[in-house]
C-alpha angles and dihedrals in degrees: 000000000000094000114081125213137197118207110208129201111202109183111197131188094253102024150008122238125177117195133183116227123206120204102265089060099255121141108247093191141324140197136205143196130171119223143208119296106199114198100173087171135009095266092047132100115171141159133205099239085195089056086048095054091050092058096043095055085048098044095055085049090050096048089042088051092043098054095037102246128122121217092272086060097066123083102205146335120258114192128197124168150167098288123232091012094141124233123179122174138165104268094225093045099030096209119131121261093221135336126311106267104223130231085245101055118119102186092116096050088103095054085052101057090050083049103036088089094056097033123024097084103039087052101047095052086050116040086027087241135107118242099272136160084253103073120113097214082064101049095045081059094054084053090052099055104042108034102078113243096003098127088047093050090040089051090055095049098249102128136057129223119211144146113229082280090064105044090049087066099047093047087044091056099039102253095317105107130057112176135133117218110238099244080054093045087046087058106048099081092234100081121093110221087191103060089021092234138108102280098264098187098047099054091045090059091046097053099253120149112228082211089079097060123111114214124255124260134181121265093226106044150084097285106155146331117240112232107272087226095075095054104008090260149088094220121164130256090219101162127035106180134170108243095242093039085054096051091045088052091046096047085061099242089147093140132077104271110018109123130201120193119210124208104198141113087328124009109252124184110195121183119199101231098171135241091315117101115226126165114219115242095206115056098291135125131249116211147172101246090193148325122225125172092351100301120107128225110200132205146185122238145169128185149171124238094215133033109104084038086053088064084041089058093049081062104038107023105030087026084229104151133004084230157032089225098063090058093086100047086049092046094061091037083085129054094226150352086278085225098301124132127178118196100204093212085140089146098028129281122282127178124048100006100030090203109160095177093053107112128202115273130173110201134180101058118152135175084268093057120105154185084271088052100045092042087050093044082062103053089045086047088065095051089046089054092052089043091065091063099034085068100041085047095055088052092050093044099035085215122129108227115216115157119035124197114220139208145155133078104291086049080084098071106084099200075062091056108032083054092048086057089048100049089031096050092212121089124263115229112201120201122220086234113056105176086090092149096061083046103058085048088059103040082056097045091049099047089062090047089052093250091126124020100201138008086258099056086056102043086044090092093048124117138202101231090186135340111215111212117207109252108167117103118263075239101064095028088058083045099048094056085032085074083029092071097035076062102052092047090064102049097048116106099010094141100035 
């Protein structure tokens, strides 16, 4: 067969979708399931990385059948997935040793701040982020402590340590492969930027064992071959890629400076600063964007751990609205946000205030304040969020960003957009493909199988579907995060 097709895996943090890629860059078919979300207590967030492989393995049939192709007709894999979620299995069984523990978990938000004193600034300095719940390293501490004989079993080499990357491939090659791509590596909070290692030092002090840690492999690249015996075919895992790195990649912001902006499970802003390494002085995070033939490109980023879920949360949770999609017509039904205003810190709060203990709080509300309000107050919450670490991120740049590329489901609601313009003051440029994560995994994982030759050659098919151009005055605007940031004082250390 002449066409050549990538099949991507994107693993998100509420569902798992496959899709097959053609080359030119159109997306064949696709398939999506949602998976389990476990809370066993209010600061838990935890996945069943059994259930996620499951899925996974169902999800590519599903996407090949429905595109017609067998296993020989796919040039290579492409993987993206949820960053720092920790995963941690008995490398003769495979099976996991516990739950995954989630990005969003907060469980180790207590042993921080007895630490904080001691360790905040020595590992931010070294793995280029702040001291948060999310790290891995932590995680991988709280594992440790609580799963009997876990330590024991890590020292003798008997467990393995991955993010959702890394247990794909293993899974994939039945058992045979344990890496880490390097943007996954760069967001698990154990690995040292500086000396470009796993943080020795740290993770001694924390009791983890180094004997746990996958290496480090390229995210374009030849990196392993699945077992013939799950699809009928040897094909080759070419691109591993973190979700945020890949969209970043995908939205072409291939150049030092250029910024994309994901609305998904969480908001994350990523700038591409370049191969030089450079920590962030103000609450950012420093990651590896990507690594391609050995040499890093780094890149700033902020984000906010809840800001689609917390749409998720007026549907599930408030019982608000039946769907994600009725948010934008209830939002202009108003006028305005009627006063209210709904920090979504429902797991806290991270860049640039790196609370655990904030809470979620919607404030403002009157006996004139309705579903529509409410419904609007979380939207704008999202922007103000984003707002926070655009700004941090144009005083640690010193570049003034201008123009934002944008992607994830919710991009897709333009009162989102038209009011990101607005707070942002730069304007907001939409694809007409927004799947721009399971893209970049593609276009990576296609570079290495010879689909594409260079980033230009994969970016050449894209279009613009709509700019948004910023339109409200620097007085409301000023006015508007003015009340923003009255609102977030007031939520930060609730639960402390």
């Amino acid at each position: 067969m002449s066409e050549k097709f990538i099949l991507v895996i994107d693993e998100g943090t509420t569902g798992t979708r496959a899709l097959v890629v053609d080359q030119n860059s159109q997306i064949k078919a696709q398939a999506y399931t949602e998976f389990t979300q476990y809370h066993p207590a209010p600061d838990r967030v935890e996945h069943d990385a059994e259930e996620i492989w499951d899925a996974t393995l169902m999800m590519i049939k599903k996407a090949l059948n429905e595109a017609g192709l067998a296993a020989k007709d796919i040039a290579a894999i492409g993987i993206t997935n949820q960053r720092a979620t920790t995963v941690v299995w008995d490398r003769k069984t495979g099976k996991p040793i516990h739950r995954a523990l989630v990005w969003q978990d907060t469980r180790t938000a207590g042993y921080i701040e007895k630490i904080r004193a001691q360790w905040a600034d020595e590992t931010y300095a070294h793995t280029g982020w702040a001291l948060a719940p999310v790290y891995s390293s932590l995680s991988l501490w709280w594992l440790m402590e609580n799963v009997p004989g876990a330590r024991e079993r890590a020292a003798a080499g008997e467990l393995a340590f991955g993010t959702i990357d890394s247990w794909l491939i293993n899974k994939l090659t039945g058992g045979k492969v344990h890496v880490i791509a390097a943007s996954n590596a760069s967001v698990t909070g154990s690995y040292d930027l500086v000396n470009n290692e796993w943080y020795k030092e740290w993770l001694d002090f924390l009791g983890v064992p180094l004997t746990l840690f996958p290496p480090l492999v390229d995210d374009s690249g030849l990196i392993a071959e699945i077992d013939p015996a799950l699809l009928g075919a040897a094909i080759p895992i070419t691109g591993v890629i973190a979700d945020q790195h890949a969209a970043l990649f995908s939205q072409g912001c291939v150049e030092p400076g250029t910024v994309k902006c994901t609305h998904g499970t969480g908001t994350f802003l990523d700038m591409n600063i370049g191969p030089k390494l450079a920590v962030s002085h103000n609450g950012l995070n420093t990651i590896i964007a990507w690594r391609m033939n050995g040499e890093m490109i780094y890149g700033l980023e902020g984000y906010a751990a809840v800001t689609g879920s917390a749409v998720q949360w007026l549907r599930d949770g408030a019982e608000l609205i039946k769907s994600s999609a009725e948010t934008e017509a209830l939002a202009t039904s108003v006028a305005d946000n009627g006063g209210v205003y709904f920090v979504p810190a429902l797991t806290g709060l991270s860049a640039p205030y790196w609370d655990s203990f904030a809470r979620g709080m919607i404030i403002g509300i009157t006996r004139g304040t309705t579903r529509a309000h409410l419904v609007r107050a979380t939207l704008e919450g999202i922007v103000y969020a984003t707002k926070d670490f655009l700004e941090t991120m144009r005083k640690d740049s010193g570049v003034k960003i201008t123009s934002i590329k944008v992607d994830g489901g919710a991009a897709r609601n333009d009162f989102l957009m038209q009011f990101q313009a607005d707070m942002l003051d730069a304007e907001v440029v939409r694809p007409l493909n927004a799947e721009a994560t399971a893209m970049g995994a593609a276009y990576l994982a296609g570079l290495a199988a010879g689909v594409w030759h260079t980033p230009a050659e994969c970016f050449a098919g894209q279009k613009v579907e709509r700019v948004f151009k910023p339109e409200m005055p620097a007085e409301q605007r000023n006015s508007l995060y003015a009340e923003w940031n009255k609102a977030v004082k007031r939520c930060m250390g609730w639960a402390e």
